[in-house]
C-alpha positions as CSV (number, residue, x, y, z in Angstrom):
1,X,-1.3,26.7,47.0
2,X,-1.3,25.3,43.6
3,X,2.7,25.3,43.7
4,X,2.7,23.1,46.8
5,X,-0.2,20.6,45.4
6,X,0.2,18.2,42.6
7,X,-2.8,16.3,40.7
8,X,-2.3,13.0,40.4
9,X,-4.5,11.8,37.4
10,X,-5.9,8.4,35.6
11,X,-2.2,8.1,32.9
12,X,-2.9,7.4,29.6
13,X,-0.8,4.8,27.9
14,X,-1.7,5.1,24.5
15,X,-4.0,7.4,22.3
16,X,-6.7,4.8,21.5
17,X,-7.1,4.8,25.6
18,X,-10.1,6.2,27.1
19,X,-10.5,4.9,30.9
20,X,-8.2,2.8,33.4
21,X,-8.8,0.7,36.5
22,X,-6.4,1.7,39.8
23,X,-6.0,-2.0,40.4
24,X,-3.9,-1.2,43.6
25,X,-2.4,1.3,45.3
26,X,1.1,1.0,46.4
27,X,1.7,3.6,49.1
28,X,-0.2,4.5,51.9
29,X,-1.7,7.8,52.8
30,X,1.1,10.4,54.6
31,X,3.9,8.1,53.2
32,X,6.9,10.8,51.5
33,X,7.7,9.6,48.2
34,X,10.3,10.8,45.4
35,X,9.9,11.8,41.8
36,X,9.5,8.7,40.0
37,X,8.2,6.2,42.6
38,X,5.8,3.5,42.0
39,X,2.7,5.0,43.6
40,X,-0.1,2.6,41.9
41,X,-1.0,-0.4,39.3
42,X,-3.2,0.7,36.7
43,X,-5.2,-1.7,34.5
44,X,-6.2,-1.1,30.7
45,X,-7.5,-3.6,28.3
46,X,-4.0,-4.7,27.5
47,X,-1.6,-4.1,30.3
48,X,-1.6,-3.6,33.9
49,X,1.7,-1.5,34.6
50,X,2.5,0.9,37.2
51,X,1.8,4.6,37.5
52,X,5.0,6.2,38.8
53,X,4.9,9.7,41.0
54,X,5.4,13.0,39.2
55,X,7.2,14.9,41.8
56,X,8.6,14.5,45.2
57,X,6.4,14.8,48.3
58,X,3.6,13.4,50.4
59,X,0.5,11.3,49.6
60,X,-2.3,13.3,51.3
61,X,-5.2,11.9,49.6
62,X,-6.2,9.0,47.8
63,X,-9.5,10.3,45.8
64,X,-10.0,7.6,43.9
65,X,-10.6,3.2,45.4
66,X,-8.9,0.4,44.5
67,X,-11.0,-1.0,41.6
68,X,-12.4,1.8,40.4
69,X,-12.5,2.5,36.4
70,X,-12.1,6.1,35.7
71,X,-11.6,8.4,32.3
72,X,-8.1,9.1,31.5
73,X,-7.7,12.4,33.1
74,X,-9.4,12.0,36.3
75,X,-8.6,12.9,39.7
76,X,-7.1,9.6,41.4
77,X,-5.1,10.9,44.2
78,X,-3.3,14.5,45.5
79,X,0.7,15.1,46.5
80,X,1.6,17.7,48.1
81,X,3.9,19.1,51.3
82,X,3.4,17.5,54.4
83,X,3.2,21.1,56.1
84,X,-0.1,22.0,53.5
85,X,-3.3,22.2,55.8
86,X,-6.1,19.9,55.2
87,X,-8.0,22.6,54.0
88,X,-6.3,23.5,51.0
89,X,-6.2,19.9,50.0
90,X,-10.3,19.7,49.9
91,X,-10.5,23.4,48.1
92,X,-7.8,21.7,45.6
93,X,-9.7,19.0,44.8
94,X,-12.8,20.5,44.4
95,X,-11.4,23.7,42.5
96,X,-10.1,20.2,40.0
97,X,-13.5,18.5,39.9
98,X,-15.2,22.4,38.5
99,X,-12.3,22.6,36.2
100,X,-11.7,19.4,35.0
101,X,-14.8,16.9,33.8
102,X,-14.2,13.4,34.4
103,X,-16.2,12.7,31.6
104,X,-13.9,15.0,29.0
105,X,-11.6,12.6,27.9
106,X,-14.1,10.1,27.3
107,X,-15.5,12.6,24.5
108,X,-12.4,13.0,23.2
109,X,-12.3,12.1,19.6
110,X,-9.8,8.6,19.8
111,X,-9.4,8.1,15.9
112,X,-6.5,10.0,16.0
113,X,-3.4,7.3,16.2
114,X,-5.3,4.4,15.2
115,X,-4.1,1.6,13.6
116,X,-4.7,1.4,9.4
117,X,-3.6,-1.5,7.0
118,X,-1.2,-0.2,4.5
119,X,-0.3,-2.4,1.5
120,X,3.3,-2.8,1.3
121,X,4.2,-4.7,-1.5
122,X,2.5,-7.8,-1.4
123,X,1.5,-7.5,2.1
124,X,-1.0,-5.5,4.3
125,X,0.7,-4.4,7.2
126,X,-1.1,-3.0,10.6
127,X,0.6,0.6,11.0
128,X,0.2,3.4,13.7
129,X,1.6,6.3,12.6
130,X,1.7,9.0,15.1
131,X,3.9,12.0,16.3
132,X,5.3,15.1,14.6
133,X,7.1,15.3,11.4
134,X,10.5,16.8,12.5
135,X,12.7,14.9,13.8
136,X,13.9,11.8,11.9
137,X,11.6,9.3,12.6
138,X,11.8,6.0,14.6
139,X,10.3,2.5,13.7
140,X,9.5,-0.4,16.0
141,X,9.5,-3.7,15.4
142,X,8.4,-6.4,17.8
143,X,9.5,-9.7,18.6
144,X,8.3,-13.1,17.7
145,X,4.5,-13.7,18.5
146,X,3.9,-9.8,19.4
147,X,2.2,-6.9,18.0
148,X,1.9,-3.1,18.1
149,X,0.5,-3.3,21.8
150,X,4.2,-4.3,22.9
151,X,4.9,-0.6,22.0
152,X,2.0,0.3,24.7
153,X,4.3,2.3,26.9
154,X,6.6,3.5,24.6
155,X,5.7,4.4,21.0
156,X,3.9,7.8,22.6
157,X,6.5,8.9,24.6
158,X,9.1,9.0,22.0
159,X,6.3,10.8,20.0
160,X,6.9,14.6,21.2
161,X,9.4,15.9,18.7
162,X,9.1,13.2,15.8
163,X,7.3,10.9,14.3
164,X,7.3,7.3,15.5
165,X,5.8,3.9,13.3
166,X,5.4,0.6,15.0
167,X,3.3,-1.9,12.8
168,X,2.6,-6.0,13.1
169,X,4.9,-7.7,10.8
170,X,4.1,-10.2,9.0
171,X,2.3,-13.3,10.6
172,X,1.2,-10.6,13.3
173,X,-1.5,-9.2,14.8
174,X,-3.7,-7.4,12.3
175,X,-1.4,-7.9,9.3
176,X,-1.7,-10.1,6.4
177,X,0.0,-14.1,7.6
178,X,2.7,-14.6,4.3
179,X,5.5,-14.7,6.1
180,X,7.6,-16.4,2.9
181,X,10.5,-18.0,3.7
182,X,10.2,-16.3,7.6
183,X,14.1,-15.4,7.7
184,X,15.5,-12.5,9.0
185,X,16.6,-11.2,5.8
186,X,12.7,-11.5,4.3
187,X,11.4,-9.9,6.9
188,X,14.1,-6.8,7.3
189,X,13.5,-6.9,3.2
190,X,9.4,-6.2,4.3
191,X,10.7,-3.3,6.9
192,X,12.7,-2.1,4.2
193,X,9.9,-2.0,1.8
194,X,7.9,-0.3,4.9
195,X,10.0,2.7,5.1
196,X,10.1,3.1,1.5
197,X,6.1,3.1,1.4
198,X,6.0,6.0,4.4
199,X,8.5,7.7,2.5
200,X,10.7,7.8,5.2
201,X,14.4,7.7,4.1
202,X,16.4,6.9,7.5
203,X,14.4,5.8,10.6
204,X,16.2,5.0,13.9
205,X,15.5,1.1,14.3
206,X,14.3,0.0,17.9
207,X,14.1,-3.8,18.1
208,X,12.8,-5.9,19.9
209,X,13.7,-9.9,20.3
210,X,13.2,-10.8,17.0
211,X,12.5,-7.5,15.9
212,X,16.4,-7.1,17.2
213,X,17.7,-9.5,14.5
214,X,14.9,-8.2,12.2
215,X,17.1,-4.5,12.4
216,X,20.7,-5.9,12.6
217,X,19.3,-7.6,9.4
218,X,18.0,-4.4,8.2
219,X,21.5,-2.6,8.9
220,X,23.2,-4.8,7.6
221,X,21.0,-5.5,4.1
222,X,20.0,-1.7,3.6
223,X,22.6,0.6,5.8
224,X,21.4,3.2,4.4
225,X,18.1,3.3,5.8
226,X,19.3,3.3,9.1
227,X,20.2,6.1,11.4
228,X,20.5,4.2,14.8
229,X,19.8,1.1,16.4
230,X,18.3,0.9,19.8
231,X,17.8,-3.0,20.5
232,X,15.9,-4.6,23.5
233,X,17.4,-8.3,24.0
234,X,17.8,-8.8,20.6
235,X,18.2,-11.9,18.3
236,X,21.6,-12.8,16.4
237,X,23.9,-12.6,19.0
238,X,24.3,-15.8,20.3
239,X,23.4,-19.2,19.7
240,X,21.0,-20.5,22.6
241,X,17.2,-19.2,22.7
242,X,14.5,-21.0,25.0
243,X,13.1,-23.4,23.0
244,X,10.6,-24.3,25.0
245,X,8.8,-20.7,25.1
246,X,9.1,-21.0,20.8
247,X,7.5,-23.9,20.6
248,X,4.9,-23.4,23.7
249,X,3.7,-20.3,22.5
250,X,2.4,-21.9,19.1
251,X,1.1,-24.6,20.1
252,X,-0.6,-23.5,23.9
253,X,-4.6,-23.7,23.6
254,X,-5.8,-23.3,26.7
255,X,-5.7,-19.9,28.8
256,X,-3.6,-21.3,32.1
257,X,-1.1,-22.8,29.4
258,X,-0.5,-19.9,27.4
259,X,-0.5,-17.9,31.0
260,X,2.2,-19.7,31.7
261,X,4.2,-19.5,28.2
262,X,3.3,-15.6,28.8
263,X,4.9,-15.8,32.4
264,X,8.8,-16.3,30.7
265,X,8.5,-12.8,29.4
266,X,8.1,-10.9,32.5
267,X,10.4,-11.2,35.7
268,X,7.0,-9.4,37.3
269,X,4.8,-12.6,36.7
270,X,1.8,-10.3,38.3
271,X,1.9,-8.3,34.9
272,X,0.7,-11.1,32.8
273,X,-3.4,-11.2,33.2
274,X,-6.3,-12.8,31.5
275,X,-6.8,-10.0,29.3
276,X,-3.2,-10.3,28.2
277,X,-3.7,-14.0,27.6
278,X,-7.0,-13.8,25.9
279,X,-5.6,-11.2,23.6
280,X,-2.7,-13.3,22.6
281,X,-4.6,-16.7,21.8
282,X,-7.1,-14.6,20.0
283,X,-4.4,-13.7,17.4
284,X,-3.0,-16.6,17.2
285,X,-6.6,-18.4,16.5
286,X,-6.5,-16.1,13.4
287,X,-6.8,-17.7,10.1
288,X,-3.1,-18.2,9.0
289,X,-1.3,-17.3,12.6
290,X,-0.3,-20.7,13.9
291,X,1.6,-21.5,10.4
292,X,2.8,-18.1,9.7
293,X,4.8,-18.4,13.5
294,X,5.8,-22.0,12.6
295,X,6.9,-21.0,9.7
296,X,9.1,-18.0,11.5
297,X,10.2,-20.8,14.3
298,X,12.1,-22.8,12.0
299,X,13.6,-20.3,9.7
300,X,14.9,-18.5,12.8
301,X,15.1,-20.9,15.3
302,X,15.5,-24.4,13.8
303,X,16.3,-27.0,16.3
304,X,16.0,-24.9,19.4
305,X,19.1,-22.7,18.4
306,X,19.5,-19.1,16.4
307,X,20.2,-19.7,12.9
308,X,21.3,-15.8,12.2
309,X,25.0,-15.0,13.5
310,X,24.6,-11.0,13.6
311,X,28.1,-9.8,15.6
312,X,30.0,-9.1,12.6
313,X,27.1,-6.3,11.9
314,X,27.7,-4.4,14.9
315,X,31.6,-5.5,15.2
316,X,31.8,-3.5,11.4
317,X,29.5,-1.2,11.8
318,X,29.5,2.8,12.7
319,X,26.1,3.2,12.7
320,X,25.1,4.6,16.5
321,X,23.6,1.4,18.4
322,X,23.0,1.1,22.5
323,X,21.5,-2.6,23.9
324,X,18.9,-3.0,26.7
325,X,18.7,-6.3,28.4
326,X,16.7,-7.3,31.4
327,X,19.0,-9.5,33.8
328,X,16.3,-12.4,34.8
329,X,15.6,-12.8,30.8
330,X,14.4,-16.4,30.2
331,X,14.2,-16.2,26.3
332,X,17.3,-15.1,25.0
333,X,19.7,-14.7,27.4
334,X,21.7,-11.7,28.9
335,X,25.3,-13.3,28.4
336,X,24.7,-12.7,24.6
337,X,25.5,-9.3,25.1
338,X,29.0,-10.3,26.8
339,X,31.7,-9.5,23.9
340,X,30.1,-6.5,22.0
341,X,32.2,-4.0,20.8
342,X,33.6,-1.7,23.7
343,X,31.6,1.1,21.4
344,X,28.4,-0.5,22.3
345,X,26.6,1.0,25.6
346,X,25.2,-2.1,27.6
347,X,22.0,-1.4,29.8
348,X,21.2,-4.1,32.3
349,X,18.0,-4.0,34.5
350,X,18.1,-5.5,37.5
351,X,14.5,-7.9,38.4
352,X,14.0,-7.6,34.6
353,X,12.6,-10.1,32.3
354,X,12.5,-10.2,28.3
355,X,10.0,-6.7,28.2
356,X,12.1,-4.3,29.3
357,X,9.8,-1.8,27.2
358,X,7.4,-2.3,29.6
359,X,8.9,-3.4,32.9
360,X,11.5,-0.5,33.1
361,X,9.2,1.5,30.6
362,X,10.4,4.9,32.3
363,X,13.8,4.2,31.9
364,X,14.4,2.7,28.0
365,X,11.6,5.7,26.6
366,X,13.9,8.3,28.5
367,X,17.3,6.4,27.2
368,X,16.2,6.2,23.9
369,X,14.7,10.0,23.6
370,X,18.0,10.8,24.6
371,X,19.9,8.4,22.2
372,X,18.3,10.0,19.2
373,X,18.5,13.0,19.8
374,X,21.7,12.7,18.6
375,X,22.9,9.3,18.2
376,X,26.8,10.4,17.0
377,X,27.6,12.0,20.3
378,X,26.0,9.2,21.6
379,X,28.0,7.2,20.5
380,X,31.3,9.1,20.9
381,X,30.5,9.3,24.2
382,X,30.2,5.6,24.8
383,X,33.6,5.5,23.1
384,X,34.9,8.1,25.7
385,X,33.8,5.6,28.1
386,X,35.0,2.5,27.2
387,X,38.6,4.3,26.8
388,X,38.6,5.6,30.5
């Protein structure tokens, strides 16, 4: 029976994450779905994002109600054959409630993978440090106004066979607000200084935004530290940026305004909710947020345009590097990544916005496990390609 049956359970997107609200479900009962279909929204305290099928087969029971908050863990649903009786289905799930207390994960002990300032030179930086220590490990680094929780869906999936790092920078979240002069180059020198820190010889970078310039600045000021570059929309590869979103996003006060700054990320305009915006204007009501990003806005992007031309990195470069870039991006656009090297894989999601991190979550974690794996027949590979 239990080969036909599959457990469909309350995810967990993160290891500081206890419970999750089914906000929706998005099939109905007896509908035949496939291994990675959207089956239902799931809301945490961050992020609402979807919870995608684990196998191919047949929803025969939705266990858990739209709008119910349940322990990570629990019993939200059953797939299984259309040809299993009713019977085994009810034995199934009660065999799961006897086995399986939806109260265990909420006495699981959550300090594991917390956040912890680390001084880095002259800075205190937020860090989460989690994973295993054999693989060489990868560093994330977020984009302009963002924090570790743009890492929600990702930094834990990469974490199976290595250890992964994201952290605020500077200016950020829960990290100290001198920015300095807020270029590039200072803050790819504060990455650098980072790695050093951890101890951590050669990280693959991921990037993201401004995070992307921050690591084409990193690979191109400190090559050495860098064993691959796996940038999401990046910065530095073009000249145009929306200006409007910049300056928007430090100045919005009130919730429905920075709602609708938030909106421009997302092609999904649904995954932007109050707890995201509340979250957001928080930080940037800390003491020293507003000037650090100001400061950032118009070392990077003075008068509306990119101030860091970053081709020539990758056009000299042999260091392994792939691109993600959502189609429907309104920051920076798509048509930046027109020109690259023919070495360079291009990814471009279709109904995809600036996150592709988190709107095509599944896809970029599994493209990037791959990528580092081993990033030189990677990139031979793309070479193969571009040849054919």
């Amino acid at each position: 029976m239990s080969n036909t049956i599959t457990a469909l359970t309350m995810p967990k997107f993160g290891l500081a994450m206890t419970e999750g609200k089914l906000a929706s479900w998005t099939v109905s009962v007896g509908q035949s779905v496939q291994q990675g279909d959207e089956l239902a929204d799931i809301e945490t305290t961050k992020i609402t994002s979807s919870y995608e099928s684990p196998a191919a087969g047949v929803l025969r029971k939705q266990v858990a109600e739209a709008g119910e908050t349940l322990p990570v863990g629990a019993l939200i649903g059953v797939l299984a054959d259309a040809e299993t009786p009713d019977v085994d289905i009810e034995a199934f799930i009660k065999n799961f409630h006897a086995e399986n207390p939806q109260d265990a994960a909420a006495t699981e002990d959550t300090t594991a993978g917390e956040p912890k300032p680390i001084t880095v030179g002259e800075h205190t930086l937020n860090v989460r440090d989690v994973g295993t220590h054999t693989g060489t490990p990868i560093v994330l680094v977020h984009g302009f106004g963002g924090d570790i929780s743009n890492w929600l869906l990702t930094q834990d999936a990469l974490a199976a066979d290595r250890r992964v790092i994201a952290f605020d920078l500077p200016g950020h979240g829960a990290s100290s607000k001198n920015v300095g002069t807020g270029t590039l180059a200072f803050l790819a020198g504060v990455v650098s200084e980072l790695l050093q820190t951890l101890k951590i010889e050669k990280a693959h970078v991921v990037g993201h935004s401004l995070g992307g310039g921050i690591a084409l600045t990193l690979l191109r000021d400190h090559p050495d530290q860098v064993a691959s570059l796996n940038l999401l929309a990046p910065a530095g590869l073009g000249k145009d940026v929306n200006a409007d979103f910049i300056s928007a996003f430090v100045d919005s006060e009130s919730s429905r305004d920075m709602k609708d700054v938030l909106q421009m990320l997302v092609h999904n305009k649904a995954l932007v909710g109050r707890k995201m915006v509340d979250a957001v204007l928080r930080a940037r009501r800390l003491d020293g947020a507003r000037d650090a990003l100001h400061v950032i806005a118009k070392a990077c992007f003075p008068n509306g345009h990119q101030a860091d031309d970053l081709r020539p990195v990758l056009t000299g470069a042999e260091t392994p590097t792939q691109i993600f870039w959502g189609k429907e991006d309104e920051i920076l656009s798509v048509s930046n990544a027109s020109g690259l090297p023919d070495m360079i894989p291009v990814t471009v999601y279709e109904e995809t916005g600036h996150l592709p991190q988190l709107e095509r979550a599944t896809e970029v974690n599994k493209a990037i496990a791959v990528f580092v794996k081993d990033p030189e027949a990677a990139l031979s590979m793309a070479r193969m390609d571009a040849t054919a």
